[in-house]
N, C-alpha and C positions, 0 to 999 in steps of 0.2 A: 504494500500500500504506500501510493506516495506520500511526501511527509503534507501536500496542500491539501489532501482528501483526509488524512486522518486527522486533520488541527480542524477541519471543513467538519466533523464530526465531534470534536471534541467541544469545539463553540456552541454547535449546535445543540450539544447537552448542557452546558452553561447556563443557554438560555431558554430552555422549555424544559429545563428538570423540577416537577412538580410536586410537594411541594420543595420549597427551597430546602436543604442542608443545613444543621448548624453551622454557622459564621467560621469556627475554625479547622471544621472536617470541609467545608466548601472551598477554602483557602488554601488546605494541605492536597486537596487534589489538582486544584488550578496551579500550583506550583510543582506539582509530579508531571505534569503535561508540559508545565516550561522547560524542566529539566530534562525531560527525553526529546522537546524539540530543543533545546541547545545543543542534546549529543548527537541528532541526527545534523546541526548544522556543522557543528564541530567537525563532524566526521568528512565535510567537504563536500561542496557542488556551486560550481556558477551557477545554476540556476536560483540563488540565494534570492537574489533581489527581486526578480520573478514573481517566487514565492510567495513572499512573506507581504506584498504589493496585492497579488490573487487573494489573500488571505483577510485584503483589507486592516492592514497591520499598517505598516509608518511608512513614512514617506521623507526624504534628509531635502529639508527647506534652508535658505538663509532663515538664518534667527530672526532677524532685525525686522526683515517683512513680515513674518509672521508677529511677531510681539506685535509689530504695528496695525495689524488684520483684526489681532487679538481685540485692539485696544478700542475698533471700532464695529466691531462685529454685532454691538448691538443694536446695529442700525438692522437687520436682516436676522439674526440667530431667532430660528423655530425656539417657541417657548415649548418647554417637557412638562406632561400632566403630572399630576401629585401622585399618582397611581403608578408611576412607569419610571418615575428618577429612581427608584432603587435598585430595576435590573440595570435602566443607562450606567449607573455607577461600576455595576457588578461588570460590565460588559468594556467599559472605558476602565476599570482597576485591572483587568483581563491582560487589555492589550499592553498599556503599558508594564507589566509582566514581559510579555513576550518581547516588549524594547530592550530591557534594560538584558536579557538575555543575547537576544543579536547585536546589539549596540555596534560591540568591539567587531565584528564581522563585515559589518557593515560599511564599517569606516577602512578596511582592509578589501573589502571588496570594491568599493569604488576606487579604488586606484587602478584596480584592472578594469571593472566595464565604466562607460561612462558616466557620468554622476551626472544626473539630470539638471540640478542645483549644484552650483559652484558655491561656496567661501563655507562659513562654520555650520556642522552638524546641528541638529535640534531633531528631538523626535516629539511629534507632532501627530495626532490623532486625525485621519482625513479617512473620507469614505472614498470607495473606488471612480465613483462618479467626481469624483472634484479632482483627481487626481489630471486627468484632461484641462481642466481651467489653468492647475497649477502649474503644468507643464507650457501653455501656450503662455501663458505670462510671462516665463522664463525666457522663451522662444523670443517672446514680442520685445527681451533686450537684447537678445543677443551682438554683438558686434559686425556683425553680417547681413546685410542690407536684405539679402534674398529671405534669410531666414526671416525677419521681421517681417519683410512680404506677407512670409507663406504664413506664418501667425495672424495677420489681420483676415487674412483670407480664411483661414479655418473657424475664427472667430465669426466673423460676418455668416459663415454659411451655417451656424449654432443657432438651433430656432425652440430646443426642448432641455434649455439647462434651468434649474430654478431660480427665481427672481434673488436669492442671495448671490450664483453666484455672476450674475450679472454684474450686480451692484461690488462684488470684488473684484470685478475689470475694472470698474469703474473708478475705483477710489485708486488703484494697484499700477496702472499703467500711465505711462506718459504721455503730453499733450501729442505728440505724432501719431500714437497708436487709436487716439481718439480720432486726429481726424482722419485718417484712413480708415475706420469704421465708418466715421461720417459719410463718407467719401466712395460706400460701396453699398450694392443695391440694394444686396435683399437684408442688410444689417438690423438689430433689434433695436429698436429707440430703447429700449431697458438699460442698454448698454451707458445709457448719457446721463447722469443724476440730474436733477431738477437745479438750473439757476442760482447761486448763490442770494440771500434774500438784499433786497434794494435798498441802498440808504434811504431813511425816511425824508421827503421834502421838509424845509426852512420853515420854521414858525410864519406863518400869514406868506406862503409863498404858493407860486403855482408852477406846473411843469412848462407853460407858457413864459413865465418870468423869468424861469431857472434857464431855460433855452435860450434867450436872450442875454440871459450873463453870462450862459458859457458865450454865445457871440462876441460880445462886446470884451469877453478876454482874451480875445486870437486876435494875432498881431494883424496889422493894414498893410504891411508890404507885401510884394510881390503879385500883388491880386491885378487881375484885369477890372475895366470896367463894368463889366458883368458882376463880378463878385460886390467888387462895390457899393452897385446899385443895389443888389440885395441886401447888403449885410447894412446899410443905410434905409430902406426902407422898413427892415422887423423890427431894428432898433427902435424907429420913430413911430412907428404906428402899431396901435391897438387892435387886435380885433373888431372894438365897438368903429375906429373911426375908419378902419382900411374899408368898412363897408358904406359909411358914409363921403367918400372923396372917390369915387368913379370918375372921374375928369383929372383931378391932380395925380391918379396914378399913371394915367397914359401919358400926361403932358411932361414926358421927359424931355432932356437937354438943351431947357428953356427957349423950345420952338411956340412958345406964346398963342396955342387954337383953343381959344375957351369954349368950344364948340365940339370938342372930343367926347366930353362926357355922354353925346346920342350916340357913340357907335356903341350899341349892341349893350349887354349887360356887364357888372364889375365879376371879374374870373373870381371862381367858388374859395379859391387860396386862403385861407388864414393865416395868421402870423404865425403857424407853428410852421406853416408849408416854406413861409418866406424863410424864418431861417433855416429851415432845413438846406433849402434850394442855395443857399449863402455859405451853407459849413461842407455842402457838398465841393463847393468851388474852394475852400481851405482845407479840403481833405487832399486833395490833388496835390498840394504843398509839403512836402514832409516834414519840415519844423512845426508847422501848424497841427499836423498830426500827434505831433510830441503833446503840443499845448492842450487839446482835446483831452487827450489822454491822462494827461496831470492834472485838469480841471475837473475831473468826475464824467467824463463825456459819453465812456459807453458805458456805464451806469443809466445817465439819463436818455440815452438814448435807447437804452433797454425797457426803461419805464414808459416813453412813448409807446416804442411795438409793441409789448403788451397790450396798452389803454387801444392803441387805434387798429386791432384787429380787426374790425369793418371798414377799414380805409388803407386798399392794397399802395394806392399811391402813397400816402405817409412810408407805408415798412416798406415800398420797395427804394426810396430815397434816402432811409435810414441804412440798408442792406447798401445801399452806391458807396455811406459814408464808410460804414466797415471794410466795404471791401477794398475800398483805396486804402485804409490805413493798413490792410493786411498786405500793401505789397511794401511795407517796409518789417525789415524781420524781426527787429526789436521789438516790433509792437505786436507780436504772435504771442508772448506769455500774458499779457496781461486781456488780450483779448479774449484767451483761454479763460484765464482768470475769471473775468466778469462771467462766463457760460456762453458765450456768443456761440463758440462750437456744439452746443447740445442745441440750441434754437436754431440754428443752421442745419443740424442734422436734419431735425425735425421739417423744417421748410422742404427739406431738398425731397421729401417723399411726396410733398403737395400736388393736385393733380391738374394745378393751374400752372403752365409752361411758365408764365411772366415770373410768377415766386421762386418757382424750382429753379428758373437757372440764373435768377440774382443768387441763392446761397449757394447754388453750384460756382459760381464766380468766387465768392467770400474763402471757400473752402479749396479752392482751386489754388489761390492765393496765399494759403496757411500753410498748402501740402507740398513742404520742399523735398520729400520721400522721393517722391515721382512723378512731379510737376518743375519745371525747368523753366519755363515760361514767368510770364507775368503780365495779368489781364485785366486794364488799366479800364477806366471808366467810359463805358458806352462800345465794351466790346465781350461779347457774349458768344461761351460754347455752347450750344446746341446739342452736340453731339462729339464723343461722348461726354458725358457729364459725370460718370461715376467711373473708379479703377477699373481698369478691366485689361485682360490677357489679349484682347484682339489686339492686334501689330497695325498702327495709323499710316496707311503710306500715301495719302495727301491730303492736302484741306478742300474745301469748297467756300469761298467768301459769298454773303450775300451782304449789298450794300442797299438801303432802299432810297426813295426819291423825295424831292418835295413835299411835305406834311407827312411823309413817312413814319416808320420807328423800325425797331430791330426784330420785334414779333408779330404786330399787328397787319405789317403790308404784306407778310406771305402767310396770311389765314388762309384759310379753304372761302371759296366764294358763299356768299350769305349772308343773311342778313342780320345786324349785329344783335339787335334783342334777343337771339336764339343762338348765341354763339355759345355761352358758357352753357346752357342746359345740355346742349350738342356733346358739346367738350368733355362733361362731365359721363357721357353717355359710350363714346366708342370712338376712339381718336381714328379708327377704319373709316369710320360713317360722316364724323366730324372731327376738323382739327386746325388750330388756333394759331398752327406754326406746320405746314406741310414741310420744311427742310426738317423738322427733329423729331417729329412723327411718320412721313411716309421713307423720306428721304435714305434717314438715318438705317430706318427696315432694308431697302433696296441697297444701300454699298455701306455697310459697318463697318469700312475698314476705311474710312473720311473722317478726318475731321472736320465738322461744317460750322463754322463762325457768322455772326451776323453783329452787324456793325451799328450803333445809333448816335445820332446828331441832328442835333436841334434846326430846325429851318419853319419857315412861314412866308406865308403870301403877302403879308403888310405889314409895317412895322408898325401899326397899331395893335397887331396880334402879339408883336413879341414878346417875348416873355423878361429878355435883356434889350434892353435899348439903344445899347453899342452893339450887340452882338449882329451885324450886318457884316456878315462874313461874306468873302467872296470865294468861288469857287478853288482858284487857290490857295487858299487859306484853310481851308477842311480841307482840300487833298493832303497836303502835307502834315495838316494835324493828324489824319486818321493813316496816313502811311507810317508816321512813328509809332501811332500804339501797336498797330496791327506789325510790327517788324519786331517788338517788345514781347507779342503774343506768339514769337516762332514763324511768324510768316515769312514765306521765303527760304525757308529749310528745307521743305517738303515740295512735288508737285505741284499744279495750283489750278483752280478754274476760279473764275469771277461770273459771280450773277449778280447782276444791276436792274434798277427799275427807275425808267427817267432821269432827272439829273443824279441819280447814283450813277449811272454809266457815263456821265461826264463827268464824276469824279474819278471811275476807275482810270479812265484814260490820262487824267491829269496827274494820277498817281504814277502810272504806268511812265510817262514819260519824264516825272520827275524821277524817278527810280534811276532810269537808263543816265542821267546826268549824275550819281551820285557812286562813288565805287563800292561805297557799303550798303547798298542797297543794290548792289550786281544779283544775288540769287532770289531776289523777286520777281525780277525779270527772266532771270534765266531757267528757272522754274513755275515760270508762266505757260500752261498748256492750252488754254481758250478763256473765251468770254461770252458769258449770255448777255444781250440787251434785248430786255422787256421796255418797247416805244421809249427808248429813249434818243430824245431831240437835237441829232444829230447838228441838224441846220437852223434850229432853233424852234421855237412853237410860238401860237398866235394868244397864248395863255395873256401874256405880259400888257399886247392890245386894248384888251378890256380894261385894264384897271384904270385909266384916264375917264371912265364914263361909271363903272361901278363901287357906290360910295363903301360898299365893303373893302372895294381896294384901290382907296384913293390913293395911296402912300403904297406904291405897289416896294416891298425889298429885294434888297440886290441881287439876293438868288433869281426873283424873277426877272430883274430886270435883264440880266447874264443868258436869260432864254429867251430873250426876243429873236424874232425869226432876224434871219442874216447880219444878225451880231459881229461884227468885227473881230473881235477878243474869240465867239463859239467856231467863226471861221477858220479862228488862226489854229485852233485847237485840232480840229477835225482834219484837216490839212495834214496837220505835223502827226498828229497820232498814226490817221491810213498808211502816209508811207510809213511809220515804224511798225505798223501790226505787218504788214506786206512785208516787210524786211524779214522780222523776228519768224514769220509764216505761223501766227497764231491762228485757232481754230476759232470761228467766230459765227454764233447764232443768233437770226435776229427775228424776233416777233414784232410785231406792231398790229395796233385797236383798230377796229373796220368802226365800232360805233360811237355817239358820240358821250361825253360826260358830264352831267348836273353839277355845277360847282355855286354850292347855295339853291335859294329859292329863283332867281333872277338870269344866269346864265345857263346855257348851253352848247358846248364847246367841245369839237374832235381838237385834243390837246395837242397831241401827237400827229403829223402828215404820214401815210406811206411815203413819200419821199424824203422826208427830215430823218424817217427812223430806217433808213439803210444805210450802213457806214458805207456800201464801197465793195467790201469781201464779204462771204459769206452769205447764204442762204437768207432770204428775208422772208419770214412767215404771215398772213394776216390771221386775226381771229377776231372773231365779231363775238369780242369783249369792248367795253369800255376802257379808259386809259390807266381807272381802276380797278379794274377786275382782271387786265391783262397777265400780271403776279400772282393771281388766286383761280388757283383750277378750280371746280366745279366738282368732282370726286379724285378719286387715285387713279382712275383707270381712263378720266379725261386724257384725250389727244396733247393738251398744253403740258401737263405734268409726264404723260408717258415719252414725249419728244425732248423736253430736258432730262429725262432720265438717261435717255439711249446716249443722249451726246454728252453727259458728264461719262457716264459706261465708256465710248467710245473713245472719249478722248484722252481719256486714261489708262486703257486698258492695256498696255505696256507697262505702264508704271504697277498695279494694283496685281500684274501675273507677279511680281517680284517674290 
């Protein structure tokens, strides 16, 4: 009989011998059974550790973490009934018997097999189910990158461990092993303890006032006029009066129209939104990020996203602020600290795209494991979002157009009251972002990015009153983020909509003059343009007559048909796509588009929207709906499929 079946028998009698034995003939037998299992171990076998492991006997831990486990264990330790602490004892006085017996074996025998736990012995009561946790812990420091890998990974795919010892990952391992939990699909939010609790707001203060003094203590330099403007409006106005002055908020840079106050209503913003929109552009700064963070900032910023759980705009502005401070790496422990990592986890399972891939950003930006990059504000992965084994061998940008954004202009076609019921329903039937829901299904092995920047049709719409950017001016801002992001290491396809695709080309040819921006260029394999205006469009026309857009801005003005400046562009780009012999697909809208109650307008020419090369397609879509297919198995979606396929398909056999 071997020695694990006959101790497997002898326990067995320990603990169902009815009734009990006297106290000191119970004792003199449980120590006849140590004695013959010390001479069977005496007597020699590697199979020692094995054993005694099968047997549910001990387990050689560092001390130091255990006493510290010890020390918190009763956050999670099963309470014992009154009825049952006296075999527990009988059964725990047992084992440790059978310790103090192998002890010295033990310690001898780890010198030949490997010692699971490294530094000073401790013998330590664990069941054989925990014995798995203990060991991944171990795993998860190892000094070997791979190994910690494969530790978060066996972790995350743990769906039946009990809520203690979740709660011992939790407390037990380090901030990188949390965000790589974070940071992988099918992980247990159990793994993440709840929030450390929030300093209490200032005697007669509000989270409104406090927001405003964290404001008012980040420094003025360095800021654009944009920031400025904001960080000087929250200061100075209230809630009660930001709603009463509709006139004095438009009438910026003392253009004197006291007649501003009739366009349209005062934007829904509150002064929590304004400074939000204000610490967003001093996040971007990384001294100011310091400041933030000395001032109690993701504190209070933690106490908004809470309070404004019905207002995704507030937490996805607060998620921008985070995630810029997390591309500075000093500022990853205390981010940890405040708990930003367990709410971030949490988000990232959301099954609202716009949430999930703001804390896929945040978390992206924390995970220096296996994240190399760095994804600066208003650039978003799509795909993929979580660790994963698939090997990435090229991106796909999508940049969108005029009133655009980074999610909203490649929805599925529909109509928007029914988007999120949709969404919520079957991203097949409906989907909020066709690149991260169909795209990502059809080539897994992309990385698909999608880009966002502010633009408007009037600058009485703006939201910055300096921010009258010109076309080059966004190329080259959104060329450096996107070069920050890895762009240009990989392969590459561009998909544009409208004057996105007069950015990509402005990009594209600033690149080519730049020698450190050579493999953006040189791993440039095609470009999609969804109606974008080549030659210019007749958008810009109307606003001389329509008082929505009296004051048309410079983006639009940059699209007037036979622009000078859109000439020079189109010119210099065709001969360099001709040159480079890029792959190039071009759609354009057969109908027209509703822009307000008052126009109606084919934005886009067939002939504006043909660069020159390339296939030019019509689809009788409008000039917004030309971006948003209609199902997965639409014509418009299944014809950029085949040509990102296509024109990759050398790169992607790799």
């Amino acid at each position: 009989m071997s020695l694990a079946a006959y101790c497997v028998i002898c326990c067995r009698r320990i603990r169902t011998f009815t009734p009990p034995p006297k106290r000191d003939t119970y004792w003199r037998d449980i120590r006849n059974i140590i004695k013959f299992t010390g001479s069977l171990i005496l007597g020699g076998s590697l199979f020692l550790t094995y054993e005694v492991l099968a047997l549910k006997k001990s387990l050689t831990l560092d001390t130091q973490v255990v006493e510290r486990e010890k020390m918190k264990s009763y956050i999670y330790v099963h309470q014992v009934s009154l009825d049952k602490r006296e075999n527990y004892g009988i059964v725990y006085q047992a084992r440790k018997e059978l310790h103090k017996a192998v002890r010295k074996v033990l310690a001898t025998t780890a010198k030949i097999l490997r010692n699971p736990f490294a530094g000073p012995f401790s013998t330590v009561d664990i069941e054989d189910h925990d014995c798995a946790t203990w060991l991944l812990l171990r795993k998860s420091k190892s000094h070997d990158k791979a190994e910690r890998l494969e530790a978060v990974r066996e972790m995350s795919e743990s769906h039946h461990w009990h809520d203690y010892q979740y709660r011992t990952v939790a407390q037990t391992c380090d901030p990188r092993i949390l965000i790589g939990l974070a940071r992988s699909q099918e992980t247990d939010l159990r793994f993440f303890l709840p929030p450390p609790p929030l300093p209490s707001l200032k005697e007669d203060s509000s989270t409104e006032e406090e927001l405003q003094q964290l404001l008012a203590s980040l420094p003025q330099t360095d800021l654009d006029e944009c920031a400025q403007y904001f960080t000087c409006l929250a200061l100075s106005e209230s809630s009660q009066s930001l709603a009463a002055q509709k006139g004095g908020l438009w009438c910026f840079g003392g253009n004197g129209l006291p007649y501003a106050e009739s366009f349209g209503e005062v934007p829904s913003a509150t002064v929590e939104m304004f400074c939000l929109e204000a610490i967003v552009k001093h996040s971007e700064i990384s001294t100011h990020c310091d400041k933030i963070e000395a001032n109690g900032g993701l504190q209070l910023l933690q106490r908004l996203y809470q309070f404004h759980k019905d207002c995704p705009k507030i937490q996805r502005n607060i998620m921008r602020i985070v995630g810029n401070m997390a591309l500075n790496e000093h500022l990853h422990s205390p981010i940890h600290r405040s708990g930003w990592v367990s709410i971030m986890a949490k988000a990232m399972k959301s099954r609202q795209i716009m949430e999930a891939s703001h804390a896929a950003r945040v978390l992206a930006n924390l995970d220096r494991e296996t994240v190399q990059e760095k994804y600066e504000d208003g650039v978003y992965v799509l795909h993929p979002q979580h660790r994963t084994s698939q090997p990435i061998k090229a991106d796909v940008l999508f940049i969108h157009g005029l009133m655009g954004a980074a999610f909203k202009t490649w929805r599925q076609q529909d109509r928007e009251q029914v988007v999120t019921e949709k969404a919520l329903d079957d991203e097949d039937r409906y989907t909020t972002c066709w690149p991260k829901s169909w795209l990502a299904k059809d080539c897994p092995a992309l990385r698909i990015i999608s880009v966002e920047y502010d633009t408007t049709l009037s600058d009485w719409r703006a939201r910055c009153p300096m921010e009258r950017k010109s076309i080059a001016f966004r190329s080259s801002e959104i060329l450096r983020k996107l070069r920050a992001a890895g762009v240009g290491d990989r392969p590459m396809i561009w998909v544009s909509h409208s004057m996105g695709g007069l950015l990509v080309k402005k990009m594209l040819l600033e690149a080519s003059q730049k020698p450190e921006m050579s493999t953006v260029i040189n791993n440039t394999r095609g470009i999609i343009f969804y109606s974008v205006p080549h030659r210019g469009s007749h958008l810009a026309e109307y606003s001389v007559n329509i008082r929505y857009l009296l004051f048309p801005s410079l983006e639009v003005k940059e699209l007037s048909k036979d622009s000078p400046a859109l000439k020079e562009l189109q010119d210099e780009f065709l001969e360099f796509a001709k040159d480079k012999d890029f792959q190039v697909l071009n759609f354009v809208e057969t109908l027209p588009t509703y822009i307000g109650s008052m126009i109606k307008l084919h934005v886009v020419s067939v002939e504006s929207a043909d660069l020159g090369i390339g296939a030019l397609i019509p689809v009788d879509v409008n000039h917004l709906n030309i971006c948003k297919p209609k199902k997965r198995d639409a014509y418009l979606y299944q014809r950029t499929l085949q040509f990102i396929r296509e024109t990759l398909a050398k790169d992607l056999e790799k």
